[in-house]
N, C-alpha and C positions, 0 to 999 in steps of 0.2 A: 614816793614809792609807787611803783606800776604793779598794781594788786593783782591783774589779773596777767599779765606775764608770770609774777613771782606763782603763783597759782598752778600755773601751767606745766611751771618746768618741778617743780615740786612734787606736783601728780606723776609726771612724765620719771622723773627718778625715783620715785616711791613705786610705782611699777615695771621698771626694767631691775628691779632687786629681790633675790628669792628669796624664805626664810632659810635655808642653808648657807646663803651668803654670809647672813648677821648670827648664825650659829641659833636658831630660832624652826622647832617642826615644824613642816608644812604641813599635819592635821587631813583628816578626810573629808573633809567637807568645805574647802578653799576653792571660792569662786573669784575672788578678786586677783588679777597678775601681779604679780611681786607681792609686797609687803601690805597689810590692812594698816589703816589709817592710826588705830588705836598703838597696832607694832611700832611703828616710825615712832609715834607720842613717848612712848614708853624710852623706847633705846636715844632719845633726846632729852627725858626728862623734862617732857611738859606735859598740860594735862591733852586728853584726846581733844575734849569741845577746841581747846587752843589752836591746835593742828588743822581740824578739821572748818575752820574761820579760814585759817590763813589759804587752805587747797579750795574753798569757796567766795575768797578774793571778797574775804570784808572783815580779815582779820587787822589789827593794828599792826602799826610797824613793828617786827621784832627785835627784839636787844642783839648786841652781840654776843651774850649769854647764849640767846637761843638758837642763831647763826649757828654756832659754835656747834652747837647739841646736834643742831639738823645735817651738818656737815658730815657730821665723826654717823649717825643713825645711816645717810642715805649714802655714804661711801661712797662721797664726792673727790673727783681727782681734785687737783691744784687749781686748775682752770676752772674748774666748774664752782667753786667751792668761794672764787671771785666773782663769780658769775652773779653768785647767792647774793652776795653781799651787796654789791650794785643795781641788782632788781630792787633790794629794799633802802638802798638810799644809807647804805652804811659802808662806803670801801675800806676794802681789807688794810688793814696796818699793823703794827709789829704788834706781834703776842706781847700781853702782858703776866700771863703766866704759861706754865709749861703745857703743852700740846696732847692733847689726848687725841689727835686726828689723826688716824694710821692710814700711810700712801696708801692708795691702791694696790702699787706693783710688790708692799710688803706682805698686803693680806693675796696676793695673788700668790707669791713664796711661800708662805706659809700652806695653803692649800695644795700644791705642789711637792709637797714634802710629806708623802705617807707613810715614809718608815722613818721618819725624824720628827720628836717632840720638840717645839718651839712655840715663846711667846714672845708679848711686846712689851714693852717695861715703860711710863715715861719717864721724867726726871726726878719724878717722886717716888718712884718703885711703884707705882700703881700698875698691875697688869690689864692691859687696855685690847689686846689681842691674845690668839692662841687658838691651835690648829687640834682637833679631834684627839691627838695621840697623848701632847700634850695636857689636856683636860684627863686623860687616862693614866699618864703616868705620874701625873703632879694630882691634880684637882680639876673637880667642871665650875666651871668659874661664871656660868650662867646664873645659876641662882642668887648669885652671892651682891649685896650691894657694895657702891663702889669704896665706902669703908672697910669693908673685909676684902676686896681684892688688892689690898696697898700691904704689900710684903713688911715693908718698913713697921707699919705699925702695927702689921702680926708681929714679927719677931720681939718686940719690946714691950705691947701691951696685951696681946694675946698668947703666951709662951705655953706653946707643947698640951694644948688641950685634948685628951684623946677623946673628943668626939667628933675630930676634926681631923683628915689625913693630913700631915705633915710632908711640906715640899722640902724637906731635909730633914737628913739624923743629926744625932744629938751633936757627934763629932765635925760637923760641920754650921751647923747654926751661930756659933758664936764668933767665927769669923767671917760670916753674911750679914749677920749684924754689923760689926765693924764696918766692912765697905757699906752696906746700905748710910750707916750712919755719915760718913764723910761724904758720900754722893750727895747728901742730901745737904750736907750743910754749903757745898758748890751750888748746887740748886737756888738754895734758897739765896746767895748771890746774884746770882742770874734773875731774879724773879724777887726784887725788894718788897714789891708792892702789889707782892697774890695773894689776895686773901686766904686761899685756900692753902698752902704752904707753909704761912705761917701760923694759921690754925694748927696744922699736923706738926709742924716743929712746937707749939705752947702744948699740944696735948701730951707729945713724947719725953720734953723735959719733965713736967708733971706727972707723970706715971712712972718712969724711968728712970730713976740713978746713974746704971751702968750707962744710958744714954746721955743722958746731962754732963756725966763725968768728959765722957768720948765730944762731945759740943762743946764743953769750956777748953777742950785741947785744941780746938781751931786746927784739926787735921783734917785733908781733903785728899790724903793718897787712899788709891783704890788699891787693894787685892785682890788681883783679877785670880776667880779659882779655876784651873782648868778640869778639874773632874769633880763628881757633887756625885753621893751615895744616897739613896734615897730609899726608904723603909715604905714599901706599898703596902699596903695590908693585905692583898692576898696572891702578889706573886713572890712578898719576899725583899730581900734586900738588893738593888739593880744599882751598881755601878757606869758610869754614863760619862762620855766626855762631854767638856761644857767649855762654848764658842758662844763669844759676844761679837755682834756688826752692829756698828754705830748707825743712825739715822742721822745724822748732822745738821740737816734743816729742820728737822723737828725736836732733835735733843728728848730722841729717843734711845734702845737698845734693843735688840733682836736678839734672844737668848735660846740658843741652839744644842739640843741634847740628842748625843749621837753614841753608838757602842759601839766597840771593836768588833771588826766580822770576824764571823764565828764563835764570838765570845756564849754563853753563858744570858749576859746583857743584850744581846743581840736577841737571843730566842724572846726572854721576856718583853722585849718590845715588840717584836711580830707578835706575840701570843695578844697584848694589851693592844696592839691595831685590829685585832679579832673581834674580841670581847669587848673593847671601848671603857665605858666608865657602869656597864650593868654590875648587880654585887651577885656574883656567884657564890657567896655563904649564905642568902635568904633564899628560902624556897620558894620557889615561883608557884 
């Protein structure tokens, strides 16, 4: 492993990245370009000291765990993302579970997109991306760890908590369930031997009935819904067309919410591109 290459270009990509890229404040008092060392740690889920070894070139070799983590944190393209892996002496090879590494040119869509709510789904229903509007009209999916960002196992072990906004009403939840549930059990074909998959498939059958039940059916057809109603807490109830685009090399989905002009749905999202995700019912 060439530690003080791997070092270099680490540093080098941990500072051409701003915290607005990673959905992360820039703060008043940032002296360092792009991202602090502790951010990167963080959105890779390793600790800082660990991070901070490897950018002073006398960290140990990292796993492909942590590959992984620094790839998806410093919003490496394809190329560069091999690049990682061959400094530290591990070339890239076929995923063994599903990708939580969003192309570049999808979070660059995404951003491009300011009067259209959109996230990134992977194969697990885990939301792995999503764009300002989105965080507004669904949830801010910043705070949340990556257990409460997996759709799947809101809808089945989490149901309808109202201390928490709901990414659908009532009339629509039980057949997102159902597709969540068949996607997943294609998933987990694709992916025999990911740990983490088949953790979230042992947890769902065990909490779940009407899940368990939908799993012993060995159905894998999707319902693709094209419109989703969605109950915000303080604009109301917003009607929304709803577009899936596939990622294919990642065995992902791009999931696209858009209103009829002039609609009604239409005002409420320009209002929520306004106001974003502040709560206008607490006094400032």
């Amino acid at each position: 492993m060439d530690r003080r290459e791997l070092a270099g270009f680490l540093r080098s990509r941990r500072e051409g990245i701003t915290p607005a890229d990673v959905g992360l404040p820039a703060g008043p008092r940032r002296r360092t370009p792009g991202l602090r060392r502790e951010e990167v740690a963080q959105l890779a889920y390793i600790s800082t000291e660990y991070y901070t070894r490897l950018e002073q070139a006398r960290g140990p070799r990292p796993s492909r765990e942590v590959l992984a983590g620094l790839a998806r944190a410093l919003r490496l393209s394809d190329p560069e993302r091999d690049h990682l892996h061959h400094l530290a002496d591990a070339p890239p090879g076929s995923p063994s579970g599903p990708s939580r590494e969003v192309p570049r040119s999808i979070l660059d869509l995404l951003r491009r997109l300011p009067h259209t709510a959109a996230i990134v789904l992977s194969a697990t229903y885990e939301v792995i991306a999503w764009n300002d509007l989105a965080a507004a009209l669904l949830e801010d999916f910043s705070p949340l760890s990556r257990p409460e960002r997996n759709l799947v196992r809101r809808a089945y072990l989490a149901p309808q908590s109202r201390e928490r906004r709901l990414l659908y009403d009532p009339f629509d939840a039980e057949a997102f369930a159902r597709t969540a549930a068949r996607r997943l059990r294609a998933a987990a074909a694709r992916y025999p031997d990911d740990h983490e998959v088949a953790t979230l498939v042992s947890e769902l059958l065990a909490g779940s009935a009407e899940f368990a039940r939908l799993w012993a059916a060995h159905d894998v057809r999707a319902e693709p819904a094209l419109r989703k109603t969605i109950n915000h807490p303080l604009i109301g109830r917003i009607t929304v067309n709803c577009d899936v685009l596939d990622v294919t090399d990642r065995d992902q989905q791009v999931v696209i919410y858009t209103a009829e002009p002039g609609s009604p749905a239409e005002e409420a999202l320009r209002l929520l591109s306004v106001i974003g995700t502040q709560r206008m019912d607490v006094p400032g």
